[in-house]
C-alpha positions as CSV (number, residue, x, y, z in Angstrom):
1,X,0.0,0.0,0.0
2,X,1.1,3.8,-1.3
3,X,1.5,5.4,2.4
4,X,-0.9,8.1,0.5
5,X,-3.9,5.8,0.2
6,X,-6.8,6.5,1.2
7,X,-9.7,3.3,2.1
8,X,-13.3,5.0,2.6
9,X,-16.8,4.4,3.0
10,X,-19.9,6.8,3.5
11,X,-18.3,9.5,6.0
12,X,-15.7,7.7,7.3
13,X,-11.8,6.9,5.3
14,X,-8.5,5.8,7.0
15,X,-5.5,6.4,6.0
16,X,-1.8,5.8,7.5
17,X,-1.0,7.8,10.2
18,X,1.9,10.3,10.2
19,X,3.2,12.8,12.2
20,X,1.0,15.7,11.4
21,X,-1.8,13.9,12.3
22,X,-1.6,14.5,16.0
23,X,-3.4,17.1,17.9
24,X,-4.1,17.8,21.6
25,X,-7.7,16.1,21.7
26,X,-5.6,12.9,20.3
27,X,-3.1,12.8,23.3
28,X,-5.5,14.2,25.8
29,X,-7.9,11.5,25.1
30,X,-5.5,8.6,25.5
31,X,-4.8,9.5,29.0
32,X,-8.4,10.3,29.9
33,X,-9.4,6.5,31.8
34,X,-12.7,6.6,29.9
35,X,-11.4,6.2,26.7
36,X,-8.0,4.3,27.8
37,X,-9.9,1.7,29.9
38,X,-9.1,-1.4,27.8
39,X,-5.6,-0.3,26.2
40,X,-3.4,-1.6,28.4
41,X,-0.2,-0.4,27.1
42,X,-1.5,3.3,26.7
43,X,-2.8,4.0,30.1
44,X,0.4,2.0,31.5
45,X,2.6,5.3,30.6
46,X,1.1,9.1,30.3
47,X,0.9,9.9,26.7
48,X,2.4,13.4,25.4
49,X,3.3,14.0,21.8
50,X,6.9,12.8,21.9
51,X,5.0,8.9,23.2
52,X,3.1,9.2,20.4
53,X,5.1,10.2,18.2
54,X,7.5,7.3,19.0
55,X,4.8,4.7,18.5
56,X,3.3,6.3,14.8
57,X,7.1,6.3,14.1
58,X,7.7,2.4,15.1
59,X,4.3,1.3,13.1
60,X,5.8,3.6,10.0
61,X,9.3,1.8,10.0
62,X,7.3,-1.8,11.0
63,X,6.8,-3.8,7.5
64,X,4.2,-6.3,9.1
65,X,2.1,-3.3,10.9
66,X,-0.5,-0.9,8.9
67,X,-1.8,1.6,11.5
68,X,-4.2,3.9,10.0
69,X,-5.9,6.9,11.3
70,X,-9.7,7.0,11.3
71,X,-11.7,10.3,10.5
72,X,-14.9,11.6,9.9
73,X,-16.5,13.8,7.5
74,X,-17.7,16.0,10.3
75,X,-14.2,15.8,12.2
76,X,-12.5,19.4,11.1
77,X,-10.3,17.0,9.3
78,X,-9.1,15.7,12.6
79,X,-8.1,12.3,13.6
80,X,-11.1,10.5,15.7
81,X,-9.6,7.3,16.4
82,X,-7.3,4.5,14.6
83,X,-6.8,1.4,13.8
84,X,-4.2,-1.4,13.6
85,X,-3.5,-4.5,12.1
86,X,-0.2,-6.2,13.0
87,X,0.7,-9.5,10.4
88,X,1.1,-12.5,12.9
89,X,2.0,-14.9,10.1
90,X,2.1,-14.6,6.8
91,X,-1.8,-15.8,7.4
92,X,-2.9,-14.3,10.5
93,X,-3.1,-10.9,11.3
94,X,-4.2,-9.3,14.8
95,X,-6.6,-5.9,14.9
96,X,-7.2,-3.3,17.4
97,X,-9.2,0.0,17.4
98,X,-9.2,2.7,19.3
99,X,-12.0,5.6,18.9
100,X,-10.7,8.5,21.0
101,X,-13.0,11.4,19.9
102,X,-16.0,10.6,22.3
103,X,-18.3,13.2,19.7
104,X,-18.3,10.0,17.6
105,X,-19.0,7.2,19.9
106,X,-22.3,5.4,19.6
107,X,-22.6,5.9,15.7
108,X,-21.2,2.4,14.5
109,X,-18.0,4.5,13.3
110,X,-15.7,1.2,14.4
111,X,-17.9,-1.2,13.1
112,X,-17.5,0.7,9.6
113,X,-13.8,1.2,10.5
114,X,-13.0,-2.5,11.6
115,X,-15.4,-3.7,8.4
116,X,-13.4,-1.3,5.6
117,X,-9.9,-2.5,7.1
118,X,-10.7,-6.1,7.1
119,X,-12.1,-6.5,3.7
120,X,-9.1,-4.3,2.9
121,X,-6.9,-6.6,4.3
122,X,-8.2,-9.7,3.2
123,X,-8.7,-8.1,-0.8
124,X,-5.1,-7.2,-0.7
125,X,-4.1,-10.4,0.4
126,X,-2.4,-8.8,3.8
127,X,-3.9,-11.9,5.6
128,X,-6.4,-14.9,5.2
129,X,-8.0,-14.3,9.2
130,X,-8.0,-11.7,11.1
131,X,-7.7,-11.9,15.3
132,X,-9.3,-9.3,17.5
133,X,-8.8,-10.1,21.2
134,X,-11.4,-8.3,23.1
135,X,-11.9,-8.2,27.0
136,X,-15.5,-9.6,27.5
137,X,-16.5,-6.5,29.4
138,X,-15.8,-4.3,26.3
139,X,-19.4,-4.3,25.5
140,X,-18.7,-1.1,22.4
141,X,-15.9,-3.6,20.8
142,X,-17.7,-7.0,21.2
143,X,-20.7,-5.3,19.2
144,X,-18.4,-3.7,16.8
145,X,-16.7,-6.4,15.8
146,X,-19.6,-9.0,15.8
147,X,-21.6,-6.1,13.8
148,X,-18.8,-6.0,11.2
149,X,-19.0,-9.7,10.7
150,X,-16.6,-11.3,13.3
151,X,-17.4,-14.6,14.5
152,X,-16.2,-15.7,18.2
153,X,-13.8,-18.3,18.1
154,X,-13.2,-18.6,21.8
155,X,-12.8,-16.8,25.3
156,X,-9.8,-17.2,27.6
157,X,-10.7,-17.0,30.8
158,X,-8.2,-15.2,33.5
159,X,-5.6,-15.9,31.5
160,X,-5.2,-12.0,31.2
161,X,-5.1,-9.2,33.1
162,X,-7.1,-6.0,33.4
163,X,-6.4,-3.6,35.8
164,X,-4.0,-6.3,37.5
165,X,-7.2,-8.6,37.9
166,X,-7.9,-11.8,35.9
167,X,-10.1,-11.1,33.1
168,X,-12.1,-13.3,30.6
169,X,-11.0,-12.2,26.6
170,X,-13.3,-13.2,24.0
171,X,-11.4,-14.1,20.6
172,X,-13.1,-13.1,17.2
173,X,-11.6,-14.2,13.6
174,X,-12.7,-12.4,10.4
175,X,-11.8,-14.3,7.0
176,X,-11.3,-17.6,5.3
């Protein structure tokens, strides 16, 4: 993929994520506990522009990570969120999502997100499945991901922590 691209549908496209994408409501939200809750890397270490510019700058140099910003037609062409997919195998990749702008929550903005990536990914033969691992009392991503055609494949549970307690993780594959 051209690091130029652009994948959209209705109001919503992603793109790769560069520098110049990052504003104060992006790092602000990822240290406010409502919206960090399930990422437990981010909320592990107080992000400022230099944390993320470090981690746009690892998944830029990464040839087996795509990160892509997510906006909005109604977003003042600023970032609301982004998404991941990291190649496991040459087979398997793994997917996250994170929708930071809270304006946008509740509008099935992931579900398009996580849906445009996948098909994406499996069209341009990035991977044959893809893996989201989603703690079970993630209601938003559970929905998002069954809504955009994921199928559970199993739950792990206390195998993981959350907030230093055991939790259950559901496991949802997309593809072949």
């Amino acid at each position: 993929m051209n690091i130029n691209d652009v994948i959209s549908i209705e109001d919503i496209y992603l793109k790769i994520l560069h520098s110049e994408d990052i504003h104060d409501t992006y790092i602000n939200s990822l240290n406010d506990p409502k919206v960090n809750q399930f990422l437990v890397t981010v909320k592990s270490t107080f992000q400022t522009y230099s944390t993320v510019l470090e981690f746009i700058n690892l998944n830029l140099m990464s040839t087996k990570t795509y990160f892509f910003g997510i906006w909005h037609k109604e977003s003042n062409n600023k970032i609301i969120g982004t998404i991941k997919l990291d190649q496991h195998t040459d087979d398997i990749s793994n997917i996250g999502i994170c929708l930071f702008d809270q304006n946008f929550w509740n509008k099935k903005i992931g579900t398009t997100a996580i849906s445009i990536i996948s098909k994406w990914a499996i069209k341009k033969k990035i991977a044959k499945k893809i893996v989201a691992g989603v703690y079970l009392e993630n209601k938003a991503s559970m929905k998002a991901f069954s809504n955009a055609g994921y199928k559970l494949i199993r739950i792990d549970s206390c195998k993981y922590l959350l907030d230093n307690l055991p939790t259950p993780v559901a496991f949802l594959e997309y593809g072949n």
